[in-house]
C-alpha positions in Angstrom: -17.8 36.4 -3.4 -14.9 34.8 -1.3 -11.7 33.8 -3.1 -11.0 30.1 -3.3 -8.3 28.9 -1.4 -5.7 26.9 -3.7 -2.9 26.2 -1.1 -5.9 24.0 0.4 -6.6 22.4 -2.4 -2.6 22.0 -3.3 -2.1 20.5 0.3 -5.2 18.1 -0.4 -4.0 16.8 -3.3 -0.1 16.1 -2.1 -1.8 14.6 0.7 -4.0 12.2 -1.8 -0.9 11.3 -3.5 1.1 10.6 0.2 -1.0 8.2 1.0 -1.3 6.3 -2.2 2.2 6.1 -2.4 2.7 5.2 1.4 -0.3 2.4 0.5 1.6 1.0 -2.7 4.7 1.1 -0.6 3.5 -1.4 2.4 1.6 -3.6 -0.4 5.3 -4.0 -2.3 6.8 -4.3 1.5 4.4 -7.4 2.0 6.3 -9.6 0.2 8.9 -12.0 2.4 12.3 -11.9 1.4 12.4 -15.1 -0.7 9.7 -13.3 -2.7 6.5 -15.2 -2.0 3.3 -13.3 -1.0 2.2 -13.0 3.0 -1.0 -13.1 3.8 -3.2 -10.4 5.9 -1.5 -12.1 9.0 2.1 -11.9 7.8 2.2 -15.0 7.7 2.9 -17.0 4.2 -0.4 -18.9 2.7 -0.5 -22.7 3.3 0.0 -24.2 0.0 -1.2 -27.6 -0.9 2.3 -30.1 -1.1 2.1 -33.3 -3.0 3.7 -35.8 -1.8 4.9 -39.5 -3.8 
């Protein structure tokens, strides 16, 4: 019977966490500096003005 091979599975995992962390970092870097949300483009959402 072969012997699993845990540093494989280890390196999986941090891997897995990398790149959820990396993900959650570029969704928190999405915001613009005056804190409103971008959109896919990077470009901030049209937002309906009223005007009187």
């Amino acid at each position: 019977m072969a012997k699993p091979n845990y540093s494989f599975e280890k390196r999986k995992k941090e891997l897995e966490r990398q790149k959820k962390k990396d993900e959650k970092k570029a969704r928190k870097g999405e915001k613009d500096t005056d804190g409103t949300e971008l959109d896919e483009n990077g470009e901030e959402p049209e937002t309906a003005t009223v005007e009187a």
